[in-house]
PLY file of the C-alpha trace (Angstrom):
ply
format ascii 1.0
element vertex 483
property float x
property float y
property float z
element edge 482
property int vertex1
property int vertex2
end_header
0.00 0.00 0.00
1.36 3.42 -1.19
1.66 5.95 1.68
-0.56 8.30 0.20
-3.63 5.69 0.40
-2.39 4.96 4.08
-3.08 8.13 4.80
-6.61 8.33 4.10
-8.83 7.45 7.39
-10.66 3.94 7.80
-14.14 4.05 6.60
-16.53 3.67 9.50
-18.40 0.71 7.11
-16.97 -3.17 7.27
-13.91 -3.56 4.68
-16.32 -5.37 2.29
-18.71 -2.33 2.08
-16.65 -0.14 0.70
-16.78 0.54 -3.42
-18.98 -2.31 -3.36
-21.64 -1.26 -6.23
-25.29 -1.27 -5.47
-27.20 -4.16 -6.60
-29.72 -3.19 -9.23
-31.88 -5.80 -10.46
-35.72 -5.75 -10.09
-35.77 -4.71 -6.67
-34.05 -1.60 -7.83
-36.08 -0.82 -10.61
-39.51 -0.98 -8.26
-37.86 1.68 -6.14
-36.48 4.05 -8.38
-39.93 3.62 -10.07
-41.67 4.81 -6.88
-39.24 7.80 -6.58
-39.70 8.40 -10.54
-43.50 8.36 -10.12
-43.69 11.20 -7.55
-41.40 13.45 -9.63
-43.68 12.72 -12.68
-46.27 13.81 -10.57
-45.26 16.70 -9.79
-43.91 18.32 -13.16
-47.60 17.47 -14.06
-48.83 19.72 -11.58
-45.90 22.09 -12.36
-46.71 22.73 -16.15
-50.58 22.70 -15.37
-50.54 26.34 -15.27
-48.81 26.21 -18.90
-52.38 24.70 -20.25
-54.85 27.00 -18.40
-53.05 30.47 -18.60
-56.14 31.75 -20.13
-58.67 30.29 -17.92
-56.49 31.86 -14.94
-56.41 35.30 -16.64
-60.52 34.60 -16.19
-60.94 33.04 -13.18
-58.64 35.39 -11.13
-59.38 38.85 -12.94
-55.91 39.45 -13.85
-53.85 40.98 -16.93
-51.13 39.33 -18.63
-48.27 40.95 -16.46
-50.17 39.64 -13.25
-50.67 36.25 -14.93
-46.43 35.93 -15.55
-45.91 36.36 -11.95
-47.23 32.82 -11.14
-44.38 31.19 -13.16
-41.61 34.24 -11.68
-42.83 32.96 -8.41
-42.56 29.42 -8.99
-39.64 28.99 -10.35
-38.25 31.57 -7.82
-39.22 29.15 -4.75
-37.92 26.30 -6.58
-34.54 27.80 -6.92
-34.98 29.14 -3.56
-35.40 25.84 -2.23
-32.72 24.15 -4.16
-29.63 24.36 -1.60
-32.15 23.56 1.40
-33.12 20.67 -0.14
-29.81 19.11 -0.71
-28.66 19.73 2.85
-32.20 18.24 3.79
-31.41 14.96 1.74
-28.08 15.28 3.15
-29.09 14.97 6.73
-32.59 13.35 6.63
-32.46 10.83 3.63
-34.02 10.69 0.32
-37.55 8.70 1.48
-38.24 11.94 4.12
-37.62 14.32 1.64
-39.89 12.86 -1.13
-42.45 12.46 0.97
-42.62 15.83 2.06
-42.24 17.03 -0.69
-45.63 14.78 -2.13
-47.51 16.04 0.34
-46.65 19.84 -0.01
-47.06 19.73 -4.27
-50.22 17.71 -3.82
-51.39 20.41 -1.14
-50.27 23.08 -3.34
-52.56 21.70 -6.55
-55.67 20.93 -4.11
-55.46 24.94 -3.19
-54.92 26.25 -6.24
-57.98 24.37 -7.54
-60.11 25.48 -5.25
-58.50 29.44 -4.46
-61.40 31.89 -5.19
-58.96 34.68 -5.01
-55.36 35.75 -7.11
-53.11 36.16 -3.93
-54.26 32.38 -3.02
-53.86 31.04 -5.88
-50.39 32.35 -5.64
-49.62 31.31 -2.47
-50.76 27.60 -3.47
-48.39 27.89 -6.47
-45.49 28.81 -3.65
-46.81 25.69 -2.05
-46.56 23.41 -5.15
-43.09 25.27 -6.22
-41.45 24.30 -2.84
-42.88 20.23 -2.67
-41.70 20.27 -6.31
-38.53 21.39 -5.51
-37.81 18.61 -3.34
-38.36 15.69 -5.89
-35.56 15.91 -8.57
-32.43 16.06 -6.45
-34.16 13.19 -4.11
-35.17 10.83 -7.31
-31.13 11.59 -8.55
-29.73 10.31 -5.54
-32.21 7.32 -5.30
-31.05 5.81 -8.57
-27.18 6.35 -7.67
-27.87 4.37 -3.88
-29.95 1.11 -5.94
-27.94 1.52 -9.37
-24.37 0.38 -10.27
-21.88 3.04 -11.02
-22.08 2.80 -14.47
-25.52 3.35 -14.80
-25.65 6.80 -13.07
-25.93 9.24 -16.69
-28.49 7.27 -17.67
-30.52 6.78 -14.75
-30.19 10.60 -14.54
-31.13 11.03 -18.35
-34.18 8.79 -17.38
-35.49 10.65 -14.50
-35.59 13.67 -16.64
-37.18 11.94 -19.69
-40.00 11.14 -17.41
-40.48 14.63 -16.07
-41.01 15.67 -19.88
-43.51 13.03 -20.21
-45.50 14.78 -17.57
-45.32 17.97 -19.43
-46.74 16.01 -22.78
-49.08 14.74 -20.09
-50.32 18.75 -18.97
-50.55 19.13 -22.82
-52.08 15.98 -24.00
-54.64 14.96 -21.63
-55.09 17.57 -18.73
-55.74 20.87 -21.27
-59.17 18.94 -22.64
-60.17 17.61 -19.41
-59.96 21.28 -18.27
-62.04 22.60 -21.17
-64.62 19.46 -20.92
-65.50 19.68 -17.08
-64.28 22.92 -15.51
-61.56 24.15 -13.49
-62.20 23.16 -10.01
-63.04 19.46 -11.35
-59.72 19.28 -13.35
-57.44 20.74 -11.27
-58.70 18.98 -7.96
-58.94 15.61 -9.93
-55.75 15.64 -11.07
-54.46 16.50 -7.14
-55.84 12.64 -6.60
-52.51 11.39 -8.46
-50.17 13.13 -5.43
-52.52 11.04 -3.39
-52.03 7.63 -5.37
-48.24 8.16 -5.42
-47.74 8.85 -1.49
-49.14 5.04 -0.80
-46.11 3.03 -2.41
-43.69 5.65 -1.35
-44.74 5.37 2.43
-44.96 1.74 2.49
-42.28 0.73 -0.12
-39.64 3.00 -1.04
-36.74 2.79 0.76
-33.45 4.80 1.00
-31.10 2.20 -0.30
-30.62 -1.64 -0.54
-29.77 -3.68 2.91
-26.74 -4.09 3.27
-25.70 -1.06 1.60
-26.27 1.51 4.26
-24.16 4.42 4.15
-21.41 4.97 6.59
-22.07 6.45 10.22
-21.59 10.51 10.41
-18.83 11.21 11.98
-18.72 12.61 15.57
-19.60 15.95 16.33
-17.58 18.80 17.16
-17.26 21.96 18.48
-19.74 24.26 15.61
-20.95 20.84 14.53
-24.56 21.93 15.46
-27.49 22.18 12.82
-26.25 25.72 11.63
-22.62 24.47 11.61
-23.76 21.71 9.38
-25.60 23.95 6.97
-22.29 26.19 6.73
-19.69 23.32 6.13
-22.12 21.92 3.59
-22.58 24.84 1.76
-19.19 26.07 1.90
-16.88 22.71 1.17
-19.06 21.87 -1.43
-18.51 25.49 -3.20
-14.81 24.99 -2.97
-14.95 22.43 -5.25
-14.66 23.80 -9.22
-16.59 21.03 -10.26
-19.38 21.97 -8.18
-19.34 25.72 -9.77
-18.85 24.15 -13.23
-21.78 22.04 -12.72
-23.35 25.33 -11.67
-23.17 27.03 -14.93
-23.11 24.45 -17.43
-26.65 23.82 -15.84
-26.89 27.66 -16.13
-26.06 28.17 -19.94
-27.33 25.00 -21.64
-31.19 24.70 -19.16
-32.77 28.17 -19.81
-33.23 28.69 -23.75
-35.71 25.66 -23.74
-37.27 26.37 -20.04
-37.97 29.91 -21.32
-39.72 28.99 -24.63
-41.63 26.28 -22.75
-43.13 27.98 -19.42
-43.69 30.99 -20.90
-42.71 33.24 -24.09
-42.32 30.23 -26.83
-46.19 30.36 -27.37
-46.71 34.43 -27.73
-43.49 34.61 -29.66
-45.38 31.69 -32.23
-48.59 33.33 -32.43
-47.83 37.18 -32.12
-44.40 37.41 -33.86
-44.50 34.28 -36.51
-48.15 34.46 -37.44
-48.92 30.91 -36.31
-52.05 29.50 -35.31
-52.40 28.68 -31.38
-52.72 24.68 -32.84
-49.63 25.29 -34.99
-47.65 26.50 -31.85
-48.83 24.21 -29.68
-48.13 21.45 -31.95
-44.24 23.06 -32.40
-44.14 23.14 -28.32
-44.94 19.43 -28.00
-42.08 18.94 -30.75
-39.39 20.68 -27.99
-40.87 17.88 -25.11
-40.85 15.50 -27.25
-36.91 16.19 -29.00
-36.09 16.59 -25.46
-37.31 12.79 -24.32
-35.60 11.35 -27.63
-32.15 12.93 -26.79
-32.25 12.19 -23.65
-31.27 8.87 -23.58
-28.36 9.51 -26.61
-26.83 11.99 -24.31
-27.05 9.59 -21.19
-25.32 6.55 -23.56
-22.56 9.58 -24.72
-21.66 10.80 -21.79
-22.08 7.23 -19.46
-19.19 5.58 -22.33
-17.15 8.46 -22.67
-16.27 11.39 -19.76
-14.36 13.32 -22.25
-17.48 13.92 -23.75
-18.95 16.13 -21.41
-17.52 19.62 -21.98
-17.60 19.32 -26.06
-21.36 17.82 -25.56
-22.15 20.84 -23.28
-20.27 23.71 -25.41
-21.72 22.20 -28.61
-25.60 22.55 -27.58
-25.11 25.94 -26.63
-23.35 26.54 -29.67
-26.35 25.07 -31.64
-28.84 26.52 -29.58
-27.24 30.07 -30.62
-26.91 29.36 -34.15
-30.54 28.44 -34.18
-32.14 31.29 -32.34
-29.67 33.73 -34.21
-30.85 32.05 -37.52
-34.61 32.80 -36.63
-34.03 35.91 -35.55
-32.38 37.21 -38.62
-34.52 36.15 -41.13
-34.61 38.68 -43.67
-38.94 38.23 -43.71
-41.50 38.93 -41.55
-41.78 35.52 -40.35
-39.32 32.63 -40.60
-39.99 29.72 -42.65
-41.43 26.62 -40.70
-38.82 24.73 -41.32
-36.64 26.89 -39.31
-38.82 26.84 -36.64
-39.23 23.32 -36.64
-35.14 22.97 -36.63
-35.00 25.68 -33.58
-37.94 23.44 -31.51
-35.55 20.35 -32.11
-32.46 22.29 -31.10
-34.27 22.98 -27.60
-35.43 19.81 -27.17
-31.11 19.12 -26.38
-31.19 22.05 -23.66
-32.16 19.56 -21.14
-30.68 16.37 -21.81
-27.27 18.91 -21.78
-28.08 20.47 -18.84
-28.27 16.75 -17.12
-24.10 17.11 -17.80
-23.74 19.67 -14.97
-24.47 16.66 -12.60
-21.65 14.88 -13.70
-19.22 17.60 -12.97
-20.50 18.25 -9.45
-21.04 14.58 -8.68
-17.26 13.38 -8.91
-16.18 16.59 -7.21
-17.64 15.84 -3.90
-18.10 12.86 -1.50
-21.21 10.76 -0.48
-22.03 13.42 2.33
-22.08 16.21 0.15
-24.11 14.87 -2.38
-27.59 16.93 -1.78
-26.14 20.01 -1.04
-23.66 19.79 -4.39
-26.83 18.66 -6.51
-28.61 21.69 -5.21
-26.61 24.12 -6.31
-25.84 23.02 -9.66
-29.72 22.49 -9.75
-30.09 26.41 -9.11
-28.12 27.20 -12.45
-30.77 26.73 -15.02
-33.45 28.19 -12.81
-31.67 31.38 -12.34
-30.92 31.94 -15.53
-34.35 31.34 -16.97
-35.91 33.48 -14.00
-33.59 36.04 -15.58
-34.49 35.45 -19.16
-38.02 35.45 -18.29
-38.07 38.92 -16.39
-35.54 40.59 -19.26
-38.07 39.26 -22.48
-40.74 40.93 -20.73
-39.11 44.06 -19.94
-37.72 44.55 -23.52
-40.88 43.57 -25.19
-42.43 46.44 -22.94
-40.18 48.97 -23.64
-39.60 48.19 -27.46
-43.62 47.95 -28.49
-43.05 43.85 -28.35
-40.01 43.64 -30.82
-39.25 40.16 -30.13
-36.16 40.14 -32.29
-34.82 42.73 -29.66
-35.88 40.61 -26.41
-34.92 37.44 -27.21
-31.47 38.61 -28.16
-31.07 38.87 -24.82
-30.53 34.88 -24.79
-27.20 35.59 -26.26
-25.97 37.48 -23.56
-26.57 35.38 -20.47
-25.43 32.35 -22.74
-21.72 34.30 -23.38
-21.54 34.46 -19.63
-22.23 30.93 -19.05
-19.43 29.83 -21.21
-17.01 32.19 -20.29
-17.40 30.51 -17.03
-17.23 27.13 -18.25
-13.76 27.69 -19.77
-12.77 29.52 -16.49
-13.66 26.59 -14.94
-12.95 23.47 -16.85
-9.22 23.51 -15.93
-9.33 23.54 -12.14
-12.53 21.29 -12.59
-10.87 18.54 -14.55
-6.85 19.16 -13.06
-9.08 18.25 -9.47
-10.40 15.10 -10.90
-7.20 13.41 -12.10
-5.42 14.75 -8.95
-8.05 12.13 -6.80
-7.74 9.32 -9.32
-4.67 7.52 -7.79
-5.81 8.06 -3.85
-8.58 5.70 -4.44
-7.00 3.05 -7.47
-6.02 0.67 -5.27
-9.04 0.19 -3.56
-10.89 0.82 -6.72
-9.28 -2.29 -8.19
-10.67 -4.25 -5.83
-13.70 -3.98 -6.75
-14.24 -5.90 -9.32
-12.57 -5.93 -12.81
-13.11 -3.66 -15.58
-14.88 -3.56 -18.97
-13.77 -2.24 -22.53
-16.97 0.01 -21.79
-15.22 1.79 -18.71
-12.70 3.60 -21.30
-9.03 4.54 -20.59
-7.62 5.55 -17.51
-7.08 9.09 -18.00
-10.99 9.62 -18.59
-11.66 7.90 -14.77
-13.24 10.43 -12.62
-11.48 10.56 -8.66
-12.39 8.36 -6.26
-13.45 9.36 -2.66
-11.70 6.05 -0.87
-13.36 6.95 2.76
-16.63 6.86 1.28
-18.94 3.74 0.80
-19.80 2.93 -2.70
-23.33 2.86 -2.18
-23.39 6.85 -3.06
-21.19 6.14 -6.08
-22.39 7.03 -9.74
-21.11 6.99 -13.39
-19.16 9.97 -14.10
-18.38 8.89 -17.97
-16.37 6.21 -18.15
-16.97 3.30 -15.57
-15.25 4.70 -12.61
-17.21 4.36 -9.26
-16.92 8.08 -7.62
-19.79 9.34 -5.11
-22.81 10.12 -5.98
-26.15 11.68 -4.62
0 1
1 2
2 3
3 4
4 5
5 6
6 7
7 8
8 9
9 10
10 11
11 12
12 13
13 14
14 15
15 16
16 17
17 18
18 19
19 20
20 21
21 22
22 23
23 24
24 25
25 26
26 27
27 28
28 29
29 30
30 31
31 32
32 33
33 34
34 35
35 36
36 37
37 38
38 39
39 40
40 41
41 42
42 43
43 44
44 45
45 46
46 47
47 48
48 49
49 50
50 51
51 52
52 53
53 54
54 55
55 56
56 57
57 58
58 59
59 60
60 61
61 62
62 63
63 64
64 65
65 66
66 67
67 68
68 69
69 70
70 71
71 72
72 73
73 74
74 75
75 76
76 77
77 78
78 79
79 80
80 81
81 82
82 83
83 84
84 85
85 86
86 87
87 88
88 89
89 90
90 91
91 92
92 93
93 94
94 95
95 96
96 97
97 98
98 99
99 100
100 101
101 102
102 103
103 104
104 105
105 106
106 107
107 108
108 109
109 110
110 111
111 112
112 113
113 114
114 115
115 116
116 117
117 118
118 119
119 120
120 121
121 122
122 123
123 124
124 125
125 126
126 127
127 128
128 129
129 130
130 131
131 132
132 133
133 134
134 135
135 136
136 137
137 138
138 139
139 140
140 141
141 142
142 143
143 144
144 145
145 146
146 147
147 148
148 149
149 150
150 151
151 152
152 153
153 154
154 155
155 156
156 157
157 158
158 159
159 160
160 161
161 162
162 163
163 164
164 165
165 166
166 167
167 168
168 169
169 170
170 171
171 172
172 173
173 174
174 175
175 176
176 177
177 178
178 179
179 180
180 181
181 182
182 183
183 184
184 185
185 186
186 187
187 188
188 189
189 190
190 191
191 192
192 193
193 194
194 195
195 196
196 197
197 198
198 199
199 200
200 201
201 202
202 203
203 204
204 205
205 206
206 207
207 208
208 209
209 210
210 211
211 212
212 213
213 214
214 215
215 216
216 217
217 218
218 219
219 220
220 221
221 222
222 223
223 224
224 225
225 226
226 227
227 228
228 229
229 230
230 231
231 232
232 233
233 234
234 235
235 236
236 237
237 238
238 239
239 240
240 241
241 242
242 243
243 244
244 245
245 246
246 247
247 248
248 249
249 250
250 251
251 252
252 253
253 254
254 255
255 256
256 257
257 258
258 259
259 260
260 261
261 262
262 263
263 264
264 265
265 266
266 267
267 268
268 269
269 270
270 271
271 272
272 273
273 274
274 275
275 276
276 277
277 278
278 279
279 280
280 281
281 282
282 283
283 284
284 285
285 286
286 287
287 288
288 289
289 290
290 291
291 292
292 293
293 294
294 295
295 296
296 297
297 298
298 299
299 300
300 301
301 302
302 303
303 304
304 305
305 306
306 307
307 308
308 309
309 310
310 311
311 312
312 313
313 314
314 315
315 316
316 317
317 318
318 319
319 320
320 321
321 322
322 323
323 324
324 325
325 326
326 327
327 328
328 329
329 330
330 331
331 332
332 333
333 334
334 335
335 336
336 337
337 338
338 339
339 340
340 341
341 342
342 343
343 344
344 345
345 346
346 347
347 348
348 349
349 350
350 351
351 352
352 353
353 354
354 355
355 356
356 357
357 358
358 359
359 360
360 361
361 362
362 363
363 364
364 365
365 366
366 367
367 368
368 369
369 370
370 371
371 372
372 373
373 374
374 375
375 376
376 377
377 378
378 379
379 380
380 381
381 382
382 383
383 384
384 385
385 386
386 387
387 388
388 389
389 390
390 391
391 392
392 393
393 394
394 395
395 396
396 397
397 398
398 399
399 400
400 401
401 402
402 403
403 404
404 405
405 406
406 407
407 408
408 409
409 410
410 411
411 412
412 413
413 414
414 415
415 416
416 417
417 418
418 419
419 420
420 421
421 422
422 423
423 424
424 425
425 426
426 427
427 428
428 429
429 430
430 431
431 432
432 433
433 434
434 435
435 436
436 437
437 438
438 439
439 440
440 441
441 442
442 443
443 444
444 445
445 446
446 447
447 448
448 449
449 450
450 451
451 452
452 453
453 454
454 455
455 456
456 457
457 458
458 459
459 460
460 461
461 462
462 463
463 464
464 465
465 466
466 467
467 468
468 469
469 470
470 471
471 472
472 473
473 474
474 475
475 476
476 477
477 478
478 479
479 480
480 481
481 482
């Protein structure tokens, strides 16, 4: 044993536990399905507003500016919430968190159904935004604690294909059920799913496989208190680069599609390229549906090859730009549909790319920091399309609703992002290779390696104190911790 791995501190786990991959198998898949089923759930009830903007406008009196607020708002708390949440999974475990979370987002959607007044209906929107909140990060580090290592990008590129499937399922089935029967009928029926989903989760879903538990914490100290906790958290897992360039790659690749979806995508269809509402709507489902199809290519990408990630993440933005500039610019009045339908495909990669952020903060921080790092890459995207959001209504204000001029504004906040990214990458992936021979050795004990795990130099560090149980895939077949 080298003297640099003697160094490193005994795990508080038996020998045997430690970088011993989770199980999988079908056991795995019920429980991830549980966790899945709640965040599917809840995008449902988070897009629901996306469907019934117009019978809001109605039902609550309000003007279009009053209207945006409820998606500001929204996404405000769920960004909020992000960095609570991850300390919360941190210290309480994933089952508590979803759970809570189920029962505030199913809250939320049974008072907004039934709010006969604007400023309730908002605060039942706060309500949803926070349960939501809580459901992504925990479903993340469920499938890492039941999944082998090398499954991690996809599992992750999973969870979020489902989400989208709940927005097709806001489009597709909840907007007719809302004109057919009403809103108090829709809205509260649909608040019977967070219901159905709380059963299995309370009397099935568990934390992580027996046998598999994570190690002990470690004493306390002096500061070691709750408030201690929340500043070490916070504050080691911001040291890391990879944590900050998980931050913005979330940041820069998330918002173009987020904005176009929640809020601007359909006026800018319908007031500023002359297309029906049917024609948009049918050119918003194309962006879910792009989104669901890549998201399983970029899982496959990144989960075989690490060195993928920061030409992967660049490359989409890149894209993204050209498109938008492209559509922009068109010499006419209106661009030609097939443009559009190239720029809805081009969005539909914002999220899958965004998923990439993950794998930068994952390997940069150990099984303990897990929540906490997830959180605040999680807060990238959301920040910047809360930004985005608030400047495209601004400039269309003050410009007489030149859309050209707003939406240029996307070009800005994505020059930012990567300026950061190559600021970044250096330290990011300098910090990875520097933890790659502290855990080898006990690594290799784990079990031999595929072809599929790729050359050395793409392995992602290892955290050699930590129990495998929070490891995921990084890229290339390394274990390294995980939510």
């Amino acid at each position: 044993m080298s003297s640099a791995s003697a160094a490193v501190p005994a795990p508080a786990v038996p020998a045997h536990a430690v970088f011993k991959d989770p199980p999988g198998g079908r056991k795995a898949v019920l429980v991830w399905s549980i966790g899945v089923a709640v965040y599917f759930v809840a995008v449902i009830f988070r897009t629901s507003l996306g469907v019934a903007g117009l019978e809001a406008a109605d039902r609550f009196h309000v003007n279009a500016s009053a209207l945006s607020t409820f998606s500001l708002l929204q996404l405000l708390v769920y960004a909020g919430m992000q960095i609570p949440v991850g300390l919360m999974v941190d210290r309480l475990g994933t089952k508590k968190v979803l759970t809570l979370g189920a029962v505030l987002f199913t809250a939320g959607q049974i008072g907004f159904a039934l709010s006969p007044s604007y400023g309730m209906a908002l605060a039942a929107r706060a309500l949803l935004g926070c349960g939501d909140a809580m459901t992504f990060i925990s479903v993340l580090r469920l499938g890492t604690r039941w999944f082998p290592a090398r499954r991690g990008p996809l599992m992750a590129q999973l969870a979020g294909l489902v989400g989208m499937a709940g927005n097709l399922i806001s489009t597709l089935v909840l907007a007719p059920v809302l004109h057919g029967v009403g809103w108090v009928p829709a809205f509260a029926g649909s608040a019977v799913a967070g219901l159905i989903v709380l059963v299995p989760l309370v009397l099935f879903l568990r934390d992580h496989p027996e046998g598999h538990e994570p190690a002990p914490r470690a004493a306390a100290g002096p500061g070691s208190g709750a408030g201690g906790f929340v500043r070490r958290q916070i504050a080691d897992s911001w040291k890391e680069p990879g944590t900050r360039l998980g931050l913005w790659v979330h940041f820069t690749t998330q918002f173009p599609a987020m904005v176009f979806l929640l809020l601007w995508g359909m006026p800018f269809l319908v007031e500023a390229q002359g297309l029906s509402r049917t024609t948009a709507g049918g050119l918003l489902t194309l962006v879910v549906a792009s989104n669901m199809a890549l998201g399983l290519v970029y899982g496959q990408i990144v989960g075989r090859r690490q060195s993928s990630r920061i030409p992967l993440a660049l490359g989409t933005v890149a894209l993204t730009a050209l498109l938008w500039g492209s559509v922009l610019a068109y010499p006419g009045d209106h661009a030609p549909m097939w443009l559009l339908i190239a720029l809805c495909l081009v969005l539909g990669t914002c999220g899958p790319a965004s998923m990439i952020g993950f794998d930068f903060a994952r390997p940069a921080n150990p099984a303990e920091r897990q929540g906490t790092a997830s959180g605040i890459t999680n807060m990238g995207g959301f920040l910047a399309s809360m930004t985005t959001l608030l400047v495209v209504g601004l400039l269309l204000d003050a410009t007489g609703d030149n859309y050209r001029i707003a939406f240029s504004s996307v070009f800005f906040l994505e020059l930012l992002g990567i300026a950061q990214i190559l600021r970044l990458r250096g330290r990011a992936l300098a910090r990875e290779r520097e933890r790659v021979p502290a855990g080898a050795a006990s690594a290799a004990s784990a079990g031999p390696r595929t072809e599929e795990d790729g050359p050395g130099r793409d392995r992602p560090p290892s955290f050699p104190a930590c129990p495998s149980v929070d490891s995921a895939e990084s890229g290339s077949g390394q274990r390294v911790p995980s939510l």
